[in-house]
C-alpha positions as CSV (number, residue, x, y, z in Angstrom):
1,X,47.3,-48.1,-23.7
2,X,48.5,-44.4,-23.9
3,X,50.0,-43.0,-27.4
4,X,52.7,-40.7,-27.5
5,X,51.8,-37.1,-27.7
6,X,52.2,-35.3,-30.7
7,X,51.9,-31.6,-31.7
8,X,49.3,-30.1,-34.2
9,X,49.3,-26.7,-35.3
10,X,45.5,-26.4,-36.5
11,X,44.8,-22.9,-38.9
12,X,41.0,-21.7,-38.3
13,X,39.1,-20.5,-41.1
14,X,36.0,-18.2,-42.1
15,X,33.7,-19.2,-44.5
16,X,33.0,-16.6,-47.0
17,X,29.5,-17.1,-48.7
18,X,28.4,-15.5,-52.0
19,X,25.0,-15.1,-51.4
20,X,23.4,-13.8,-54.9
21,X,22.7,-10.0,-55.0
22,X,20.3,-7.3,-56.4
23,X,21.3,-3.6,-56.6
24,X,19.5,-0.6,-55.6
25,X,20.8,2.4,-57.6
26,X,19.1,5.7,-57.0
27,X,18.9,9.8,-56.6
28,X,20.1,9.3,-52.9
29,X,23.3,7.8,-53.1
30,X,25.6,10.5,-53.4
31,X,24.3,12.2,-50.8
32,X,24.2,8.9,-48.5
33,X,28.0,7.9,-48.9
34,X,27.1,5.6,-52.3
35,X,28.5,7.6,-55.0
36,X,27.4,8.3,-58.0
37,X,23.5,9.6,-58.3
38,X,21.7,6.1,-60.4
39,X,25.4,3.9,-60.5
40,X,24.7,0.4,-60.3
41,X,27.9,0.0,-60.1
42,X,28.3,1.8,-57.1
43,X,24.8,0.8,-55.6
44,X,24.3,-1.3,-52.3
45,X,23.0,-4.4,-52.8
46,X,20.7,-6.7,-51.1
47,X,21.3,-10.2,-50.5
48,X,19.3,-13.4,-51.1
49,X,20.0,-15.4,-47.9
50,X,18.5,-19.0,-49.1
51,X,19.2,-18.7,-52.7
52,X,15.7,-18.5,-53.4
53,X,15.2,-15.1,-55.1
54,X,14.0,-13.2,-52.2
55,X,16.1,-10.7,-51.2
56,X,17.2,-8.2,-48.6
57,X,19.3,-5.9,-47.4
58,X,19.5,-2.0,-45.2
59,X,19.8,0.7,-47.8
60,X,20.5,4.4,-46.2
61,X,18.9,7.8,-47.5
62,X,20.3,10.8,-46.2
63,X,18.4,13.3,-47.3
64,X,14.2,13.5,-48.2
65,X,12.6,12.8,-52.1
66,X,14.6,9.9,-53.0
67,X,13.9,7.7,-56.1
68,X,15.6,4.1,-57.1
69,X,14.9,0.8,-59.3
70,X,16.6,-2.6,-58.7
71,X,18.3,-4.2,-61.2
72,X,19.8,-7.5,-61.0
73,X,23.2,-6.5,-62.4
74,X,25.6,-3.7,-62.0
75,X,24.6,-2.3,-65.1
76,X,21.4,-1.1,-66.8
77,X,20.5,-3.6,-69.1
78,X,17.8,-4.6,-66.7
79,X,15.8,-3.2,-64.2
80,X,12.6,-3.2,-62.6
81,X,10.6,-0.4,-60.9
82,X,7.3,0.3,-59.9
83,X,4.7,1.4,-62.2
84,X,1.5,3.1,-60.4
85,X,3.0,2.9,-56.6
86,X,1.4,-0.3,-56.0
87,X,3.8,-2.4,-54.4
88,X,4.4,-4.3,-57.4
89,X,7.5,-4.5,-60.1
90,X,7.6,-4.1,-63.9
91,X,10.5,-4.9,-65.7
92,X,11.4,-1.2,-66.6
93,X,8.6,0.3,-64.3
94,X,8.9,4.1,-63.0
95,X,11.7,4.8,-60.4
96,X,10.2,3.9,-56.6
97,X,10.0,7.0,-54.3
98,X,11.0,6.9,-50.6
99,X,9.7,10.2,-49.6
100,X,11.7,10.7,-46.3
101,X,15.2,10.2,-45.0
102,X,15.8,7.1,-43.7
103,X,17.8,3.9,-43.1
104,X,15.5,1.3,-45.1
105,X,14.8,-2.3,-44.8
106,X,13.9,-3.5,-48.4
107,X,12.6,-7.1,-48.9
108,X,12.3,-8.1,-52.6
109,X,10.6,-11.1,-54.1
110,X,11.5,-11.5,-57.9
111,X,9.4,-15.1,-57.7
112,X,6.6,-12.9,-58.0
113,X,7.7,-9.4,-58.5
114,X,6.9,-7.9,-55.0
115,X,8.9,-5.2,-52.7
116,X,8.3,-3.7,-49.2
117,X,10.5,-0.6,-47.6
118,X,10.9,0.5,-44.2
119,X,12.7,2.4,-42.4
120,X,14.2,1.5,-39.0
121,X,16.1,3.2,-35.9
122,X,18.5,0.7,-34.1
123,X,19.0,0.1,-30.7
124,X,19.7,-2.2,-28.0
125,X,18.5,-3.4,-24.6
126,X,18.7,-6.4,-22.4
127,X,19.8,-7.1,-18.7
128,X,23.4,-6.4,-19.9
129,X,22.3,-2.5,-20.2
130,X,21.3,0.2,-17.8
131,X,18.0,0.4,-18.3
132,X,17.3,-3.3,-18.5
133,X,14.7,-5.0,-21.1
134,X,13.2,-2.0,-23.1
135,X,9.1,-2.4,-21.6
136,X,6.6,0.4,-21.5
137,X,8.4,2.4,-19.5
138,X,12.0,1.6,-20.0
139,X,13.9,2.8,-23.2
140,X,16.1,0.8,-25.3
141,X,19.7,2.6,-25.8
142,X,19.6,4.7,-29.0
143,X,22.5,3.9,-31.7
144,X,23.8,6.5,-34.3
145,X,24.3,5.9,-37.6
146,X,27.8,6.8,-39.2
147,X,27.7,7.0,-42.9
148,X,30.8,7.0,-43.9
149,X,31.6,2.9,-41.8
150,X,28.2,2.5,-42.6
151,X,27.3,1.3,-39.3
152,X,25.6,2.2,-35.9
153,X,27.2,2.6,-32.9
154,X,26.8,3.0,-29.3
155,X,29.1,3.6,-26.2
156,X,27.6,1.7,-23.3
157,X,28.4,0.3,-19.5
158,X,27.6,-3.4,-19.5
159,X,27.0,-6.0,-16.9
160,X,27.9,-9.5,-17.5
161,X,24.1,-10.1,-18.6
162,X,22.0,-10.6,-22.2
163,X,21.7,-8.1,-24.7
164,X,19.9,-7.8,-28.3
165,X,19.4,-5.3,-31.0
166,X,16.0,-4.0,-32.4
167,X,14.6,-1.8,-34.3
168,X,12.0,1.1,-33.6
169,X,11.5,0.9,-30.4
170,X,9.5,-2.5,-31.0
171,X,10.2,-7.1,-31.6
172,X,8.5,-6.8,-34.7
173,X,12.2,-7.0,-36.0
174,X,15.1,-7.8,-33.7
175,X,18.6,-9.6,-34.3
176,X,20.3,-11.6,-31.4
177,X,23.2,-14.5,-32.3
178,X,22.6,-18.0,-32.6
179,X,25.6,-20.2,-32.1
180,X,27.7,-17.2,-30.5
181,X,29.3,-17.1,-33.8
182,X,29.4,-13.1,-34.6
183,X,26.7,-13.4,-36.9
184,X,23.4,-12.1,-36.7
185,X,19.7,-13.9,-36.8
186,X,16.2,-12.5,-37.1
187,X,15.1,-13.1,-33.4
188,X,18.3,-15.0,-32.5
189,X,19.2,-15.9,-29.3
190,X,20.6,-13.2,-26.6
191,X,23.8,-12.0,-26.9
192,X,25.8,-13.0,-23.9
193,X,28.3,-9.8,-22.2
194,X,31.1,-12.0,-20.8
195,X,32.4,-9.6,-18.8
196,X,31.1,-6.0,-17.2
197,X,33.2,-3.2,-18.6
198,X,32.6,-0.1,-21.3
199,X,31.8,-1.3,-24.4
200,X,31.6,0.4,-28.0
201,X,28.9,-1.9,-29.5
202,X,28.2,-1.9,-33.2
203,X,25.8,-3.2,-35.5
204,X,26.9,-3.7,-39.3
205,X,23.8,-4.3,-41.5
206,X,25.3,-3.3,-44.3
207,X,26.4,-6.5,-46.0
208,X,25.3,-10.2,-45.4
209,X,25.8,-11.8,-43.1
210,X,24.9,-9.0,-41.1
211,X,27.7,-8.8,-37.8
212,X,28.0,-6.6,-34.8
213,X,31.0,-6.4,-32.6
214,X,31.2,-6.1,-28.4
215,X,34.8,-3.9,-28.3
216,X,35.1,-3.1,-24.3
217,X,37.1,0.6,-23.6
């Protein structure tokens, strides 16, 4: 037996996620497109992804001899920094120095008051690119970083092939896209090129869930 058709008109939907957030106030954020020098309010944050008090997050630093804290609001009735440079937080410590410019992975565990910062260069390579999968004598493709979007960027000729993004040059940390759904993963799967063409490809870590976009020219 065969119904009648009917017609549906079906709206699709993002789920937005408020992941709890840490802010990184600092002496480099004015310069960096943050505002205010030491504004919490103004600060970037970073983001704990399981809800477990371990967070993190891409913080940029434009110029060398920066100092910050963390505090859990966007205020300064708390804070923690790092008394004696060893890795380890006090609950209204010394400021934290990143000696060099950079654009800084942070990874902060409140559960038991540790922190690690590096910095990282983005790029991306795969069989989708023109010089294939980055080896030891092929480079990846170098992305800029644009302050002011707050993303990186690259203008690239594509293939209908795989791509990922990583960072310095190495898979110690690289994001592909599980699920095809926009959204990035720590050593996801490959990103899949539909379609050869010119593409402007950009990577958005600046908020979680971090994205990137494939836009073809």
């Amino acid at each position: 037996a065969v119904s009648e058709s009917i017609a549906l008109s079906i709206t699709p939907y993002t789920v937005e996620i408020n992941y709890p957030k840490i802010y990184v106030p600092g002496s480099y954020q004015e310069a960096s497109g943050y505002t205010g020098n030491w504004s919490p309010a103004d600060a970037p944050a970073l983001y704990s992804l399981e809800s477990n008090d371990e967070y993190e997050g891409y913080v940029y630093m434009a110029n060398s001899g920066n100092e910050f804290k963390f505090t859990p609001e966007r205020n300064w009735d708390n804070d923690w920094g790092d008394t004696g440079a060893d890795g380890t937080l006090e609950a209204g410590g010394d400021n934290i120095a990143a000696a060099n410019a950079g654009y800084y992975k942070m990874n902060v565990n409140i559960n038991d008051l540790t922190y690690t910062i590096t910095s990282t260069d983005w790029a991306i390579t795969g069989s989708a690119t023109p010089n294939g999968w980055a080896g030891a004598n092929t480079p990846d493709h170098d992305m800029t970083y644009d302050p002011q979007a707050k993303v990186w960027t690259v203008t690239l000729d594509l293939t209908a092939e795989e791509l990922k993004f990583r960072a310095n040059d190495a898979w110690d940390l690289d994001y592909g896209d599980t699920g095809a759904d926009g959204q990035l993963n720590q050593g996801g799967d490959n990103i899949v090129v539909d379609e050869a063409g010119n593409y402007t490809i950009t990577l958005n870590l600046s908020e979680a869930p971090y994205t990137y976009s494939l836009e073809k020219n």
